[in-house]
N, C-alpha and C positions, 0 to 999 in steps of 0.2 A: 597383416597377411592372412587371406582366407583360407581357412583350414581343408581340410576332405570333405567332410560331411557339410561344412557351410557351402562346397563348389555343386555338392547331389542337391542338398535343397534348392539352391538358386537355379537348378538348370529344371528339377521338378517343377520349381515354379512357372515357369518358363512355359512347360509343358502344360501345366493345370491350371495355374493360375486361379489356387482357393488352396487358402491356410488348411479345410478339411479334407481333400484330395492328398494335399502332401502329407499331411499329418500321417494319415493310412495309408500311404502306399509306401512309404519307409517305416514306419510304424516307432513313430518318435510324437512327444505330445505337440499339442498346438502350441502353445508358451514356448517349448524349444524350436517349433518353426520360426517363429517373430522373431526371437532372441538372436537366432540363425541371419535372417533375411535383414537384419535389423541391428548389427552388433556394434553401432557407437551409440545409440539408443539403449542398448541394456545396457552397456559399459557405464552411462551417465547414470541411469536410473542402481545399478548396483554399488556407484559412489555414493548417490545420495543416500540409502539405506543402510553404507556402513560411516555414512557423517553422521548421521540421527544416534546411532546405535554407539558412536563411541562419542557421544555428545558434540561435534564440533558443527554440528547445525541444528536447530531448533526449527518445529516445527508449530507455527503459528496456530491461534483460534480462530483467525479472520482472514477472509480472502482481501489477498493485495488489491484486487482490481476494485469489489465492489463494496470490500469495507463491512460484509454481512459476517457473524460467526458463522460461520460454518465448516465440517470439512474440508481440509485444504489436500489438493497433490502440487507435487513439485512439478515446473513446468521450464524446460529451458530453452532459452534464446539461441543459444549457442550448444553444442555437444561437445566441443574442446575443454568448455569450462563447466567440467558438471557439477559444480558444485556454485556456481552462477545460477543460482534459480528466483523463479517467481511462485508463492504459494496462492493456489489459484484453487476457488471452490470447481465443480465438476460442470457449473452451467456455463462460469466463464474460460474453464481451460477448453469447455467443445468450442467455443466463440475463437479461441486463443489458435486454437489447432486450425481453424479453417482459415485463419486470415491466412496474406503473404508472408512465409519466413524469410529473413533477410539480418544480413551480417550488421553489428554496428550498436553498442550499447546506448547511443546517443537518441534513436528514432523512436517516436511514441507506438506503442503498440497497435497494432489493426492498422495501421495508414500505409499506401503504397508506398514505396522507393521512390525517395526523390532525388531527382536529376543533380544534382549539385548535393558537395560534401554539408555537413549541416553548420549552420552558423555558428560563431563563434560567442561564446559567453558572454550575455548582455549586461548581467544582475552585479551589482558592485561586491565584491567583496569586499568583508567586512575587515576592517582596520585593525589587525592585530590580535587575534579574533574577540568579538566581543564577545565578554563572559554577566552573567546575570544571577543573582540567586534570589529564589521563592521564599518567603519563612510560612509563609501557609500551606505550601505544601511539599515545602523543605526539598524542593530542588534545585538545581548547580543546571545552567545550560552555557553551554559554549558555541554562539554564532559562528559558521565560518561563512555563508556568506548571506548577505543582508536582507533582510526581509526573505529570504529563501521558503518557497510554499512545500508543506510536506506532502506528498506522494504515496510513501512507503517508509517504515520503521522497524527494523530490526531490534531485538534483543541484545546485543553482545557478550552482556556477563551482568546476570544478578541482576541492580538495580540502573541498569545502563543501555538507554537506549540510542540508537545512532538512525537519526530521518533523513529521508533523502530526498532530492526533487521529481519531478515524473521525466530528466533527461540522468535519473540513479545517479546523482551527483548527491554525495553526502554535503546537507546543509546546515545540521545543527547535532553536537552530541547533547543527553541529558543525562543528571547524576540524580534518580532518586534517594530519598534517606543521608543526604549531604551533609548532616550534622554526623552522622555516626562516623564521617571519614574526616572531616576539616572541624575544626576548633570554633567557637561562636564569636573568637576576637576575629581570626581570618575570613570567615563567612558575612563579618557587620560590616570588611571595606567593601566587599563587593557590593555595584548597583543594583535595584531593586527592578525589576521586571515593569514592561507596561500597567497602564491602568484596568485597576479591575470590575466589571460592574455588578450588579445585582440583577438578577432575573426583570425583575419592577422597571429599571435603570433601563437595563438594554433593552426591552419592550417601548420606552419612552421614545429613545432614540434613536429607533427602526421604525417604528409606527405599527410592527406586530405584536399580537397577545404574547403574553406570559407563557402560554398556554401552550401556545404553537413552538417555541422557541425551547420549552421542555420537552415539546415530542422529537426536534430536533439533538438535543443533546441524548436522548433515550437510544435515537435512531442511527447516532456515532455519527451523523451531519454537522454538528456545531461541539467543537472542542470546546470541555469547562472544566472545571474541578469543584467539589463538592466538601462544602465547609461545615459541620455537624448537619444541619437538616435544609441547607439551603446552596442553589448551586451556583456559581460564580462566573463570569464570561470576561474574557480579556480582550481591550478595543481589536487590537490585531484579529484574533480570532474571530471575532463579532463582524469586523469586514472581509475578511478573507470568507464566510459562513454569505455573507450578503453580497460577494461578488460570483461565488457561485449554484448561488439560486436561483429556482427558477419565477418565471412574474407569474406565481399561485401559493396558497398558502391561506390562515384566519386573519382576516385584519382584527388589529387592536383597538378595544371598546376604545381606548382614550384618544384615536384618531378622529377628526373631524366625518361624521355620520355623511353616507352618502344622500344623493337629493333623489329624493325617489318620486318617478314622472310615471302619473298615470293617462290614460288616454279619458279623453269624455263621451259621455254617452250621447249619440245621435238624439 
């Protein structure tokens, strides 16, 4: 229900139409006109600042969208659920602001509204879910659904992360530090993870440098883990990294040298 003072700014604005007009001629700040003209927006935005502050959201080092450290603000889809958010550095939440808004956790970001409800779940889930554990780098993952591509990943508690897809369908929990909670008899029945390769390996097997394939792993492009001074890539990762790149990058000395055509002289 709007208040007194939300029904004078609304009809000021009306009349002026500029946050600094209204601000001075009721002589209330600028923050309080927006807050005003705009109250399931500050409603969202003052949940989210008291989820941070009583810890029940965490505030990320990387933006959701483009996977850079940086700065994040909370940015939401919806203002019913404000604490449904996406942490979005400031170049992609102005990209984020200007697309179309539209209801519906299922639709990918920036793309118009499409005509028809969105299809229904292709990806098999996985059988019971399948559970995996690391001893290299001592983590517990629990598949729920099958080859599911990560998107986005959440914190939830300590050493516990929960990934999602780009349709925010949680796809996989992971347990780091899985020895300190489960036993090394219960952790030896669990299956072992895909195969892992060596920097050398997956350069072999891509036909790209070593070299390149580190700047990718630097560049938070290619998921790896890092075993004393050498870093490791898993096949899964290594095609999922090679299905969304693009055709540029260093080729690898140890692919076949290109045939280098020169012209002759008159």
């Amino acid at each position: 229900m709007e208040t007194e003072r939300g029904a004078q700014v609304r009809a000021a604005w009306g009349r002026l139409g500029s946050i600094n007009a209204v601000s001075a001629e009721l002589g209330i700040s600028r923050q309080r006109v927006w807050q005003l003209l705009n109250p399931e927006k500050a409603r969202a935005h003052q949940a989210v600042r008291d989820a941070l502050r009583k810890g029940l959201l965490e505030r990320p080092d990387r933006c959701d969208k483009c996977h850079l450290e940086r700065p994040v603000e909370a940015h939401h889809e919806d203002y019913d659920r404000p604490l449904d958010v996406h942490w979005l550095c400031s170049g992609c939440h102005g990209e984020k602001q200007e697309a179309p808004r539209y209801a519906g956790p299922a639709q990918p970001w920036g793309s118009p509204a499409p005509p028809s409800p969105p299809a229904k779940v292709t990806e098999p889930l996985a059988a019971g879910p399948r559970v995996t554990y690391d001893p290299a780098v001592d983590a517990l993952a629990i598949e729920v659904i099958a080859g599911g591509r990560h998107a986005r990943t959440v914190r939830v508690a300590g050493n516990v992360l929960l990934h999602f897809d780009a349709r925010r369908r949680p796809v996989e929990l992971e347990i780091h530090g899985a020895s300190e909670i489960y036993s090394a008899a219960e952790l030896a029945q669990i299956a072992s993870p895909a195969e892992w390769l060596t920097l050398k390996e997956a350069a072999a097997a891509t036909g790209l440098a070593a070299a390149t394939l580190r700047g990718q792993i630097r560049n938070r492009r290619l998921v790896a883990t890092k075993r004393g001074h050498d870093w490791f890539v898993s096949r899964a990762a290594l095609g999922n990294y090679l299905e969304d790149r693009k055709p540029s990058g260093r080729e690898s000395k140890t692919a076949a040298p290109r045939r280098r055509i020169t012209k002759a002289h008159a």
